[in-house]
N, CA, C and O atoms as CSV, one atom per row, in Angstrom:
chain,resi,resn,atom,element,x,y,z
A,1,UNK,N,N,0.831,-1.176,0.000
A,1,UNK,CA,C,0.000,0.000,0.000
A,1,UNK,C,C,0.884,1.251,0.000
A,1,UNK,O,O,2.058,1.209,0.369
A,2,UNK,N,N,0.342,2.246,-0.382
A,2,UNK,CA,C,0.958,3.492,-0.322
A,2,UNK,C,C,-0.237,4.692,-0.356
A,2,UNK,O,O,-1.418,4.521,-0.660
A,3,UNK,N,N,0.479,6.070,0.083
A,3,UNK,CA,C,-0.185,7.299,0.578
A,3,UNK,C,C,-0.053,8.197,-0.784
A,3,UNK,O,O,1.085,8.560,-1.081
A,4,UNK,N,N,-0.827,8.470,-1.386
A,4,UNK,CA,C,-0.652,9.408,-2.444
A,4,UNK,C,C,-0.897,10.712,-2.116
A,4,UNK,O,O,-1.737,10.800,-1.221
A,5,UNK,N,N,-0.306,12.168,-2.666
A,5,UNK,CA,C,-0.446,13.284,-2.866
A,5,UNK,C,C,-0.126,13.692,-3.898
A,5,UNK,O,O,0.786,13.384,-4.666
A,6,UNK,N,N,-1.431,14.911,-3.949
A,6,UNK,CA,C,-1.176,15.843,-4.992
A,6,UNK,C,C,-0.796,16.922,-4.598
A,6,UNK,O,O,-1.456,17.594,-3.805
A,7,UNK,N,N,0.831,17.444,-5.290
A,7,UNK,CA,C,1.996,18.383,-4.357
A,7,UNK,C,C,1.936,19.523,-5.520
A,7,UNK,O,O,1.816,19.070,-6.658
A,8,UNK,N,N,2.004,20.955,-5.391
A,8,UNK,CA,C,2.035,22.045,-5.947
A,8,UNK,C,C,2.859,22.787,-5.320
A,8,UNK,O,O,3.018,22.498,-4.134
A,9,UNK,N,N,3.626,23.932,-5.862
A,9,UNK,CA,C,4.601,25.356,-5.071
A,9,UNK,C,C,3.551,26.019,-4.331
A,9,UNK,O,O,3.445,27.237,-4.469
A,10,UNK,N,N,2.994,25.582,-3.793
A,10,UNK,CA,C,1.452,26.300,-3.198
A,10,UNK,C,C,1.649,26.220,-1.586
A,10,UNK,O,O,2.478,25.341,-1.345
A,11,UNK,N,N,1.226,26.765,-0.543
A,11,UNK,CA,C,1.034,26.476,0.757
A,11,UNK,C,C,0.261,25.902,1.130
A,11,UNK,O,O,0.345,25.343,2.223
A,12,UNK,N,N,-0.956,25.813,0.231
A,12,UNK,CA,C,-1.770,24.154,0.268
A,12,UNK,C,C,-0.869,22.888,-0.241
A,12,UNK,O,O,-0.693,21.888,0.454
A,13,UNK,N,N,-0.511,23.005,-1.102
A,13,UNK,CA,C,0.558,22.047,-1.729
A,13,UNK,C,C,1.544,21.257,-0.867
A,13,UNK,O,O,1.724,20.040,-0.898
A,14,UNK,N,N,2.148,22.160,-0.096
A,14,UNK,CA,C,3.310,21.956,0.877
A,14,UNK,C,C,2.340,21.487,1.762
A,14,UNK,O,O,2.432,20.291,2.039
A,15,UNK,N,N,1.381,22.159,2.307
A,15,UNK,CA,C,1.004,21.469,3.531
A,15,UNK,C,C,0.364,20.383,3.207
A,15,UNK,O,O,0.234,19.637,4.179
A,16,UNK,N,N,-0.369,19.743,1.651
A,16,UNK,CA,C,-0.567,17.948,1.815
A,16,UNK,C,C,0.624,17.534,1.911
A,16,UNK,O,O,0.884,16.804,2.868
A,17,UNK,N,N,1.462,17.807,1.154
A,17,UNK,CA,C,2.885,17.160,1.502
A,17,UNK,C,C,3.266,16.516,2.634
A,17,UNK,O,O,3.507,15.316,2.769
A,18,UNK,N,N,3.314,17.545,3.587
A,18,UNK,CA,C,3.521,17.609,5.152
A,18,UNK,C,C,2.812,16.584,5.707
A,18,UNK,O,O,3.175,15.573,6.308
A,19,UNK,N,N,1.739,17.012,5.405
A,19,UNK,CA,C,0.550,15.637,6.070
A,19,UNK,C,C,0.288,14.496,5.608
A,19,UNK,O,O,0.051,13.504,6.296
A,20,UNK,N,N,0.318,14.562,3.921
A,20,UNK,CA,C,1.038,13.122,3.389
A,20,UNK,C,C,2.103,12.356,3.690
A,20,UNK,O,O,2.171,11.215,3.233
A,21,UNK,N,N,3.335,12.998,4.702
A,21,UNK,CA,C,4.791,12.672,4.434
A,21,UNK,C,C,4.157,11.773,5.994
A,21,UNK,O,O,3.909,10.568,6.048
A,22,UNK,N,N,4.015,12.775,7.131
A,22,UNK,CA,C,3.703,12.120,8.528
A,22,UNK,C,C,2.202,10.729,8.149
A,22,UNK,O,O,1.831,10.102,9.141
A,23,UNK,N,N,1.929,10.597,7.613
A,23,UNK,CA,C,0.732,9.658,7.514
A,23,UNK,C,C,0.993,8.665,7.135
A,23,UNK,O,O,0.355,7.695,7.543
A,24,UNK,N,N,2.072,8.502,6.169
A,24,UNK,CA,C,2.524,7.666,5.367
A,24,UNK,C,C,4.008,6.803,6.588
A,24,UNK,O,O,4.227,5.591,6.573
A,25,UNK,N,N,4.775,7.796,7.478
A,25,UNK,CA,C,4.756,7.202,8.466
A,25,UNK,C,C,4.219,6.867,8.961
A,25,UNK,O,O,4.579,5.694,8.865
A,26,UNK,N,N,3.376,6.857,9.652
A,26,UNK,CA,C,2.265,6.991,10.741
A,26,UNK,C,C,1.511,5.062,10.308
A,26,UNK,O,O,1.178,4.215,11.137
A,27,UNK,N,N,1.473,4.958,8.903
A,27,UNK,CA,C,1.415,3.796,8.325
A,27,UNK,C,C,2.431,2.743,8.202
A,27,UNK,O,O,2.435,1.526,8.020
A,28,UNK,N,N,3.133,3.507,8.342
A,28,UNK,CA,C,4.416,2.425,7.497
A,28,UNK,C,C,4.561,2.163,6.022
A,28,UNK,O,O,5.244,1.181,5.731
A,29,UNK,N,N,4.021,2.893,5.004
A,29,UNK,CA,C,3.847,3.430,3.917
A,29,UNK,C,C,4.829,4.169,3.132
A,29,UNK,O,O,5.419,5.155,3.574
A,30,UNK,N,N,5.008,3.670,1.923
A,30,UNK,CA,C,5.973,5.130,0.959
A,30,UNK,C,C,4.861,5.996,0.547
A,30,UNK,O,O,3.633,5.923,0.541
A,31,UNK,N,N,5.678,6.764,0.235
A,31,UNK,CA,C,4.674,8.080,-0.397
A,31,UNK,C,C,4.746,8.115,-2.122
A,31,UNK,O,O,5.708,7.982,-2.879
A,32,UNK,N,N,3.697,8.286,-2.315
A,32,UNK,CA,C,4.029,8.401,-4.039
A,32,UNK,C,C,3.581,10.169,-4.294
A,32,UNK,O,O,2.415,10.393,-3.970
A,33,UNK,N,N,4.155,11.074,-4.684
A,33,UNK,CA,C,4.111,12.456,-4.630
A,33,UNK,C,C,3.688,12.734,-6.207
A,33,UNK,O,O,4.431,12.358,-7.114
A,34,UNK,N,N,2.206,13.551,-6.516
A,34,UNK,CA,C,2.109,13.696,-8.187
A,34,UNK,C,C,2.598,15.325,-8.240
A,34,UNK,O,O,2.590,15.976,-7.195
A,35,UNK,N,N,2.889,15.745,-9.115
A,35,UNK,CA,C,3.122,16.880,-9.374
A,35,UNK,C,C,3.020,17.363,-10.794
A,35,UNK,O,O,3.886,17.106,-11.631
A,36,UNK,N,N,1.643,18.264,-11.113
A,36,UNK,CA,C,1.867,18.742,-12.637
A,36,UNK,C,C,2.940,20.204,-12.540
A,36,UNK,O,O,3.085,21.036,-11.645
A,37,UNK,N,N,3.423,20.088,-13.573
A,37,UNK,CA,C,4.219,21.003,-14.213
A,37,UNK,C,C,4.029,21.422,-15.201
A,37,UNK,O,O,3.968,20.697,-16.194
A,38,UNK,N,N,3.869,22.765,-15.252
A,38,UNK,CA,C,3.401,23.683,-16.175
A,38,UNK,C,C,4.528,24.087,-17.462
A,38,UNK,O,O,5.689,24.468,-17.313
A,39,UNK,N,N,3.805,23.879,-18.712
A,39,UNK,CA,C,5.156,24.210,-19.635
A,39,UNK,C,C,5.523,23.397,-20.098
A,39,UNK,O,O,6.482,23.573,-20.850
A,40,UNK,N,N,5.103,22.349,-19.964
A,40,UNK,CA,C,6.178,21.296,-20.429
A,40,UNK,C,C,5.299,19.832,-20.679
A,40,UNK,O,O,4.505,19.339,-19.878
A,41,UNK,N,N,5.581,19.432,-21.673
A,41,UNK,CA,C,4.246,18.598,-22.647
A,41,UNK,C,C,4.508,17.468,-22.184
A,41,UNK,O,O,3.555,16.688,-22.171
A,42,UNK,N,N,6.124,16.852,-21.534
A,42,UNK,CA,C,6.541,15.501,-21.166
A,42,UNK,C,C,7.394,15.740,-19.893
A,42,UNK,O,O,8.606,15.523,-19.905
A,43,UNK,N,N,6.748,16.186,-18.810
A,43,UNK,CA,C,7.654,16.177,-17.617
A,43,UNK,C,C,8.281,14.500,-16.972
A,43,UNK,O,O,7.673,13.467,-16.692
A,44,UNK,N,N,9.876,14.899,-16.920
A,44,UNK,CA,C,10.340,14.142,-16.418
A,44,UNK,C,C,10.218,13.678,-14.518
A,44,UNK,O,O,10.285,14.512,-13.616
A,45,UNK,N,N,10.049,12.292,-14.334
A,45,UNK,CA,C,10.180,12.289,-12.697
A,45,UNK,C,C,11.327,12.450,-12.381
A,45,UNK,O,O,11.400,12.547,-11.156
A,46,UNK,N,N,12.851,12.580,-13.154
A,46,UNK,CA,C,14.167,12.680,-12.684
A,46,UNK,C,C,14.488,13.953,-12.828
A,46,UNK,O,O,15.684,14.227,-12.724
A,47,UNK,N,N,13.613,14.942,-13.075
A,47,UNK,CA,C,14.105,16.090,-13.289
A,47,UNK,C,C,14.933,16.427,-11.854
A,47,UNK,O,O,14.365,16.303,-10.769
A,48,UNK,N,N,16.212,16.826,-11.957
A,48,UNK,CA,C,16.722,17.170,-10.802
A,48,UNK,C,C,16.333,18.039,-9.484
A,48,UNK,O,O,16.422,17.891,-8.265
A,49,UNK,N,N,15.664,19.412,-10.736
A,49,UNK,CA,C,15.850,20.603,-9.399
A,49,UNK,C,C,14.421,20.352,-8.589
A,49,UNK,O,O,14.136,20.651,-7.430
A,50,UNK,N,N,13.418,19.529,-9.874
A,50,UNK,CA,C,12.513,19.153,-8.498
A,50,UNK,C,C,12.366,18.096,-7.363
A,50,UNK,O,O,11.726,18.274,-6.327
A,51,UNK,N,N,13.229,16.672,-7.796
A,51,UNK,CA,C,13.863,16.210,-6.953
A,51,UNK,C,C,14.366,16.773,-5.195
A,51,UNK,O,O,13.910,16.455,-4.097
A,52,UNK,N,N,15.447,17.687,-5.579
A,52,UNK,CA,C,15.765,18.580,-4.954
A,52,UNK,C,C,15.129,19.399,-3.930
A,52,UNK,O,O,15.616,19.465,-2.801
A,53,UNK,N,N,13.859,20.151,-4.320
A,53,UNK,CA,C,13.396,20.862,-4.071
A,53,UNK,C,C,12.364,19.654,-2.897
A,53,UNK,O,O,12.328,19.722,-1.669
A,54,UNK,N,N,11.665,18.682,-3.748
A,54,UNK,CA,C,10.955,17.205,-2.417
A,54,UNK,C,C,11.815,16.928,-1.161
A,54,UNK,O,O,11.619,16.890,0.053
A,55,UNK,N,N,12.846,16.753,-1.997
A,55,UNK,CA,C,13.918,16.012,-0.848
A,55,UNK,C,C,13.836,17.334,0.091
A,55,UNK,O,O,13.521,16.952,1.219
A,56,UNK,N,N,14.016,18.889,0.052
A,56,UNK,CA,C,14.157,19.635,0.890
A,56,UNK,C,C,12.771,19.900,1.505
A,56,UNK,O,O,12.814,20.686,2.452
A,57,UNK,N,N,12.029,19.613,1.313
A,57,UNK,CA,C,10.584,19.639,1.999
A,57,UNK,C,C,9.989,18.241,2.608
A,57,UNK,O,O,8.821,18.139,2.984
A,58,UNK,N,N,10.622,17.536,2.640
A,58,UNK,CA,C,10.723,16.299,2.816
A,58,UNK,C,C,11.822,15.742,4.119
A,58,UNK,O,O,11.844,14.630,4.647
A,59,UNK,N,N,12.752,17.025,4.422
A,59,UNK,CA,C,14.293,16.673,5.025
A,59,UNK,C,C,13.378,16.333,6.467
A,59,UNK,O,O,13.984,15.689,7.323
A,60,UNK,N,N,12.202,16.668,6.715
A,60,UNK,CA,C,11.792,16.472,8.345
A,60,UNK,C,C,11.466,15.178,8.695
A,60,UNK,O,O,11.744,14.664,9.779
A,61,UNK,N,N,10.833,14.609,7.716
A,61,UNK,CA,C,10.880,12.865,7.327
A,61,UNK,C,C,11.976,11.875,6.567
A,61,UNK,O,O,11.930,11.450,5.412
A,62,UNK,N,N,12.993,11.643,7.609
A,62,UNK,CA,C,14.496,10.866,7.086
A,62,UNK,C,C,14.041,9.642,6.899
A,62,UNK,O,O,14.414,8.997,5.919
A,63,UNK,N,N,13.308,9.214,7.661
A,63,UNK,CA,C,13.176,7.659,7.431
A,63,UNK,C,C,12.000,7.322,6.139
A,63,UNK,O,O,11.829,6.158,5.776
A,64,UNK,N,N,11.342,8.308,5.599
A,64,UNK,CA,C,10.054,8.137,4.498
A,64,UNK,C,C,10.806,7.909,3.298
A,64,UNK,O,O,11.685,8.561,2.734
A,65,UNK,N,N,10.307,6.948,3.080
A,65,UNK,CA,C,10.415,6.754,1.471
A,65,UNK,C,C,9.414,6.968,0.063
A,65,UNK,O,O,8.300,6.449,-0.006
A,66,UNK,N,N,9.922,7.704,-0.893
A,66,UNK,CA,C,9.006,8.658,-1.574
A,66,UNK,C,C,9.365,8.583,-3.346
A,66,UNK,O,O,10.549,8.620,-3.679
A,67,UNK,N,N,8.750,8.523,-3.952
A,67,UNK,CA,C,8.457,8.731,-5.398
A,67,UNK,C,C,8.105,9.996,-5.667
A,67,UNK,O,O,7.693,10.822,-4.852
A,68,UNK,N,N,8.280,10.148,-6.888
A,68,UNK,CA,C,7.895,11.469,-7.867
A,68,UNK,C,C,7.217,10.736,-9.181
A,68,UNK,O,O,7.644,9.865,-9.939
A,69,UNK,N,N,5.917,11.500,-9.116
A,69,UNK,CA,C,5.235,11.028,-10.474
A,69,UNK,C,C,4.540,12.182,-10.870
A,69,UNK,O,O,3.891,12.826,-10.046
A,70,UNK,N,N,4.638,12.621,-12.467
A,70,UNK,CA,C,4.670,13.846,-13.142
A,70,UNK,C,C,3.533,13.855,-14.138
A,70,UNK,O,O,3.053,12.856,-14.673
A,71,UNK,N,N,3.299,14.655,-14.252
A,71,UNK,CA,C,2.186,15.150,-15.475
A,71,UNK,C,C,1.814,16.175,-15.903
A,71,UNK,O,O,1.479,17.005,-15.058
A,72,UNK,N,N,1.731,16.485,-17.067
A,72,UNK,CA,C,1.632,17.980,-17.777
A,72,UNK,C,C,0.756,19.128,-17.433
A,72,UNK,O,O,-0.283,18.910,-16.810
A,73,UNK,N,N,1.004,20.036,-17.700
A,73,UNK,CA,C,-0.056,21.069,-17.403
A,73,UNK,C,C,-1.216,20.921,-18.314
A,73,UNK,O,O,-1.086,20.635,-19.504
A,74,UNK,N,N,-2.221,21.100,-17.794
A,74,UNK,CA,C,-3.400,21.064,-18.472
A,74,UNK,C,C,-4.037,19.536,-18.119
A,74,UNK,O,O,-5.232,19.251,-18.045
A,75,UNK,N,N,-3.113,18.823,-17.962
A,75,UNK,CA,C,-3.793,17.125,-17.375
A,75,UNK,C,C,-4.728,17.272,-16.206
A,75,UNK,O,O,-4.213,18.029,-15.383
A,76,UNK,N,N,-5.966,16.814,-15.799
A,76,UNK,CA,C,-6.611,16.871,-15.063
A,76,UNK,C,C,-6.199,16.319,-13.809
A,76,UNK,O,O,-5.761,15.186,-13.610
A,77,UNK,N,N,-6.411,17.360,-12.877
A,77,UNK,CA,C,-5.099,16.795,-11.480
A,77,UNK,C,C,-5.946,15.564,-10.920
A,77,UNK,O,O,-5.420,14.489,-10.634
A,78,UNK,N,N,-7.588,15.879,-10.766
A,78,UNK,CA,C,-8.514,14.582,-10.186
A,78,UNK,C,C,-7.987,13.557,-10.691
A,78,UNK,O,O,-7.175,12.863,-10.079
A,79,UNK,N,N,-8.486,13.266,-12.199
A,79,UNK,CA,C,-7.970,11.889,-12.175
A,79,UNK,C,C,-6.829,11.608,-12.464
A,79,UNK,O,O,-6.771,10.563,-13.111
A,80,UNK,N,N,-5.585,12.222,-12.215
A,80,UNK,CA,C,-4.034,11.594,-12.686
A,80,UNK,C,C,-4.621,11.225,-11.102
A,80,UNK,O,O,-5.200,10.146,-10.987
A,81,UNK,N,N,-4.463,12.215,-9.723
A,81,UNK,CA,C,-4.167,11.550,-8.559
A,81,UNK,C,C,-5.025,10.586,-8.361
A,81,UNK,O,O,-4.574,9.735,-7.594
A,82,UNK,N,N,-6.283,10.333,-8.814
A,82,UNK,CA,C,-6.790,9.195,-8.911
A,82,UNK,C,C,-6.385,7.792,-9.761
A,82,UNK,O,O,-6.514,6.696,-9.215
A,83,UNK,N,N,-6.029,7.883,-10.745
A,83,UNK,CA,C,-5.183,6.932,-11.736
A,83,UNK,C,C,-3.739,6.549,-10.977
A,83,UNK,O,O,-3.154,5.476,-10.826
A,84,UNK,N,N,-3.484,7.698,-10.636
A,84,UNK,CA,C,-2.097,6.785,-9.439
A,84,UNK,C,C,-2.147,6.158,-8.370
A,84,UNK,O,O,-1.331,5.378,-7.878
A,85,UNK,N,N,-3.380,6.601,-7.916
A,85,UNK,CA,C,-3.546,5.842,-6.410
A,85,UNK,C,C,-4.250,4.599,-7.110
A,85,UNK,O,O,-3.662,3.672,-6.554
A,86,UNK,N,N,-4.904,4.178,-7.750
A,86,UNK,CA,C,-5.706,3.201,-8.485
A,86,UNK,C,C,-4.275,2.231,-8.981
A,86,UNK,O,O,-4.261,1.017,-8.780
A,87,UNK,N,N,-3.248,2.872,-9.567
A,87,UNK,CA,C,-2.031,2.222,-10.304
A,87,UNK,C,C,-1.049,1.278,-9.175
A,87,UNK,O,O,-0.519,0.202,-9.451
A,88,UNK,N,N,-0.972,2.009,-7.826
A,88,UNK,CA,C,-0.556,1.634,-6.876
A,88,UNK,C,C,-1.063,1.132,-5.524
A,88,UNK,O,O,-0.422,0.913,-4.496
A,89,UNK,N,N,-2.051,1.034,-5.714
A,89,UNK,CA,C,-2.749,0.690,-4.896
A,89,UNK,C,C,-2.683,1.452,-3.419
A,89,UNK,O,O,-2.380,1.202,-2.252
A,90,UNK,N,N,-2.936,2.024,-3.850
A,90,UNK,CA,C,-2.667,3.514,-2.696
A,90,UNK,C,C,-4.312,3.419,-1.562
A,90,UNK,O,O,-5.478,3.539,-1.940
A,91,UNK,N,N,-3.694,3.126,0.095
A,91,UNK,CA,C,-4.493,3.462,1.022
A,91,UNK,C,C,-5.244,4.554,0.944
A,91,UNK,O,O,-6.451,4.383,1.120
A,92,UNK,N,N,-4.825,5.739,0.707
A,92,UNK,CA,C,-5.012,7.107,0.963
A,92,UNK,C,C,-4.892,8.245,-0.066
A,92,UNK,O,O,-4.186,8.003,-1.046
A,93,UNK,N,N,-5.302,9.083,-0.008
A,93,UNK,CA,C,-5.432,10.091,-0.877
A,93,UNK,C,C,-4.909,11.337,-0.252
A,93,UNK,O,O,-5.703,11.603,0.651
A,94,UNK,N,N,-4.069,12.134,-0.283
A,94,UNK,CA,C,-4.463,13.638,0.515
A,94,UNK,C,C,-3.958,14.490,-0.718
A,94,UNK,O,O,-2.969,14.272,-1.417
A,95,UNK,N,N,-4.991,15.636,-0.823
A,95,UNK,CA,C,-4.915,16.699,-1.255
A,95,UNK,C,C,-5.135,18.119,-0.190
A,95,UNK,O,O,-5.665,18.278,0.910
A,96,UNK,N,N,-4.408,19.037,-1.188
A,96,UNK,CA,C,-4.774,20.752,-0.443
A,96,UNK,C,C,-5.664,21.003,-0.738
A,96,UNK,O,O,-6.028,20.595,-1.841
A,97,UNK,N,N,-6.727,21.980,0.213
A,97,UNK,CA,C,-7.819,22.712,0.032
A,97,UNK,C,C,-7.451,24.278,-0.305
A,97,UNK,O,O,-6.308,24.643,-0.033
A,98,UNK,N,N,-8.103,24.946,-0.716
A,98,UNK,CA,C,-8.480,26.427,0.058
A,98,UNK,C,C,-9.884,26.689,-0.266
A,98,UNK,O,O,-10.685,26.217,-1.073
A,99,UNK,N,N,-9.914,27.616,0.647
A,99,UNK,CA,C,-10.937,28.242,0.704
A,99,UNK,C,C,-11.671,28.820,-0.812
A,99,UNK,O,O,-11.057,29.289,-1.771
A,100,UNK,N,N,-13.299,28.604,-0.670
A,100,UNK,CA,C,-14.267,28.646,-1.786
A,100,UNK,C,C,-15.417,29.040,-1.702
A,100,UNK,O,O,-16.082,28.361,-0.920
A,101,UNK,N,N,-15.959,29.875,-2.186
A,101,UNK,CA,C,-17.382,30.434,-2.300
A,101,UNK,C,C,-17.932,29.578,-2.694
A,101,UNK,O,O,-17.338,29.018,-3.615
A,102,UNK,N,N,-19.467,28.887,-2.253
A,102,UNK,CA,C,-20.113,28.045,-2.944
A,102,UNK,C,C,-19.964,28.304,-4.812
A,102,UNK,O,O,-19.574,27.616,-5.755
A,103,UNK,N,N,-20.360,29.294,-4.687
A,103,UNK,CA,C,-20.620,29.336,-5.930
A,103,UNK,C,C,-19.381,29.332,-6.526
A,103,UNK,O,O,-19.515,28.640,-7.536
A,104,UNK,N,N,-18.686,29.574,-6.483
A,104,UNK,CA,C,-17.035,29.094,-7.220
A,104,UNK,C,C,-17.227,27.661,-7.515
A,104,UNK,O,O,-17.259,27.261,-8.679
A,105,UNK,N,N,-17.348,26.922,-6.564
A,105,UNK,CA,C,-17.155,25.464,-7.032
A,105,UNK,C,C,-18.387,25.277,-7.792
A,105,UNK,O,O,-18.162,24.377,-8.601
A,106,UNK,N,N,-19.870,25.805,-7.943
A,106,UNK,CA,C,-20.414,25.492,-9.254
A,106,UNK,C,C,-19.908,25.507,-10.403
A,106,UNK,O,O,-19.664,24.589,-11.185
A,107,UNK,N,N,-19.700,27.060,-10.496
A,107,UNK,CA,C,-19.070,27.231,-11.561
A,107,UNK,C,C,-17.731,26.944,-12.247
A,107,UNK,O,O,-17.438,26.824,-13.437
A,108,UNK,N,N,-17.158,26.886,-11.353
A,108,UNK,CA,C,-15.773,26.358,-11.841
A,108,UNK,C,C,-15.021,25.046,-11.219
A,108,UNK,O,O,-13.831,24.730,-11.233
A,109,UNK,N,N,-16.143,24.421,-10.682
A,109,UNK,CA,C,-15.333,23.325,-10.437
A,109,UNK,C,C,-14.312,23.147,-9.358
A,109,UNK,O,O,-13.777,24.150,-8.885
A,110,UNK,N,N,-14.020,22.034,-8.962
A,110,UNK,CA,C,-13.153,21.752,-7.952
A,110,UNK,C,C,-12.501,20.293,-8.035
A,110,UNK,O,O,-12.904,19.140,-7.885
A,111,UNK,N,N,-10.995,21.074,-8.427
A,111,UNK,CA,C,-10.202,19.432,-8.166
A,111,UNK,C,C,-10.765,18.768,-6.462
A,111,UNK,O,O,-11.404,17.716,-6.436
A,112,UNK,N,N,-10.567,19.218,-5.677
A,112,UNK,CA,C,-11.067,18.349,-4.379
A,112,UNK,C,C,-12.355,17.737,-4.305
A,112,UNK,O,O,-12.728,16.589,-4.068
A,113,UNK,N,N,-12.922,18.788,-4.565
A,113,UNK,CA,C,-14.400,18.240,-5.426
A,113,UNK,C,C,-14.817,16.755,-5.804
A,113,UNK,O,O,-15.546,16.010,-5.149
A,114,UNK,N,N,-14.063,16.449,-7.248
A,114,UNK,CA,C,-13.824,15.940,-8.063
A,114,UNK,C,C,-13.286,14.439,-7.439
A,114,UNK,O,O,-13.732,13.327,-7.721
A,115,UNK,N,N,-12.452,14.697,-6.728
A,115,UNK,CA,C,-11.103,13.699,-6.152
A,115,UNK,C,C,-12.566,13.173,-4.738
A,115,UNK,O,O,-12.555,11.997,-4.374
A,116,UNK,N,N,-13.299,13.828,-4.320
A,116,UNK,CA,C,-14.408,13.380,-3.017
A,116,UNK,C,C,-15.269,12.498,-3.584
A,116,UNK,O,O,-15.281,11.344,-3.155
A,117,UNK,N,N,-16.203,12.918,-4.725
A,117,UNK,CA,C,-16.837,12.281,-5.133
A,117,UNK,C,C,-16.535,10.749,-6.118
A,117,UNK,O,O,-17.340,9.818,-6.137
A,118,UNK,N,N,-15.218,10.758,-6.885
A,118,UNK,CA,C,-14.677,9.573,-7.666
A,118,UNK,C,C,-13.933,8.707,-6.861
A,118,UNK,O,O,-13.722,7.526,-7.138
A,119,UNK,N,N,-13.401,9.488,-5.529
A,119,UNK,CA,C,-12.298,8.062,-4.549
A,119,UNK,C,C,-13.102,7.027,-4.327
A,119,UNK,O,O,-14.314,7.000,-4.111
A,120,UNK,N,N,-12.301,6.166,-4.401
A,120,UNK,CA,C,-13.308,4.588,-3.708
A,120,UNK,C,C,-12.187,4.302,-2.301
A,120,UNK,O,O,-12.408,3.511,-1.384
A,121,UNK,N,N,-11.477,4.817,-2.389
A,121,UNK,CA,C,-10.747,4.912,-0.944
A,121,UNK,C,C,-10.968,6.514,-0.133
A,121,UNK,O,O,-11.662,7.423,-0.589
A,122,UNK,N,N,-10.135,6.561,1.243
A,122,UNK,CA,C,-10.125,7.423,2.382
A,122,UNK,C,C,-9.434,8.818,1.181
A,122,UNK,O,O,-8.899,8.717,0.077
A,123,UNK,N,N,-9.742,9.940,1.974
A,123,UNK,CA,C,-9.268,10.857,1.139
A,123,UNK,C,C,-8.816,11.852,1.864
A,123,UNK,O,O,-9.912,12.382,2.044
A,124,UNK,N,N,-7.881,12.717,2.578
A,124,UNK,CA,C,-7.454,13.656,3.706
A,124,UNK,C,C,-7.517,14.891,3.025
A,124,UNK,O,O,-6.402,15.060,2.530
A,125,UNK,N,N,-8.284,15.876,2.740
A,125,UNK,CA,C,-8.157,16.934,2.436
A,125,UNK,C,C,-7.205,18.178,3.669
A,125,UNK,O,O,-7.497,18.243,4.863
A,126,UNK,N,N,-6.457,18.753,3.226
A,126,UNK,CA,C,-5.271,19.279,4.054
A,126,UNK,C,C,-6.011,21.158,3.708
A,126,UNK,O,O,-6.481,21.488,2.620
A,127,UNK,N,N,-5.917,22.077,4.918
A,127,UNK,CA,C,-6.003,23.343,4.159
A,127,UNK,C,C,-4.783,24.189,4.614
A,127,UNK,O,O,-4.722,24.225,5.843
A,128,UNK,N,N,-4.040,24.707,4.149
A,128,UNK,CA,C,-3.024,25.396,4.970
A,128,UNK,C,C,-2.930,26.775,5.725
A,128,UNK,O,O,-3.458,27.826,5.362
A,129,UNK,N,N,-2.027,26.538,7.030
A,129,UNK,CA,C,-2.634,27.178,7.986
A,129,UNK,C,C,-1.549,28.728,8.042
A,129,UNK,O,O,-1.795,29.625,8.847
């Protein structure tokens, strides 16, 4: 089993991270980390500087063990993080929230949304504080 997140340069982002990284201890679990990247039609998971950049947001959890799995901008974040947790058989789900006017999420939708209603597993929505 494993703990999936969907990770962004965001302070929601960082904080599923955070709460993905301790949970996935907390399990005894690796983490599988998705991340779209904007710009770029075939993002690599070895790209270095984001490597880099996990591992340093990551340095508070030494003993976690963690993946990078990538996908383009414009890919729908619901179901890649759903298609990965489905691929890996992933316990858990956590994504970032923020804050939303009802009517925002009519109209425009909501990856968390999206990711509540399609999980067939647990799902941790994170909001950052």
């Amino acid at each position: 089993m494993t703990v999936a997140v969907a990770h962004s340069d965001t302070a929601r982002g960082k904080a599923a991270l955070r709460n993905a990284a301790a949970e996935a201890l907390l399990r005894g679990e690796p983490l599988a980390v998705l991340r779209i990247i904007p710009g770029v039609d075939k993002p690599s998971a070895e790209d270095p500087a984001l490597v880099a950049q996990l591992a340093a947001e990551l340095a508070d959890f030494p003993d976690l063990t963690w993946t990078l799995h990538t996908g383009p901008e414009g890919f729908d974040t619901a179901d890649a993080l759903l298609g990965l947790a489905d691929e890996l058989g992933a316990s858990l789900l956590v994504i970032g929230s923020r804050r939303r006017r009802p009517i925002g999420k009519v109209v425009l939708g909501s990856t968390v949304q999206q990711v509540l209603l399609k999980s067939l597993i647990p799902v941790l929505v994170v909001k950052a504080s």
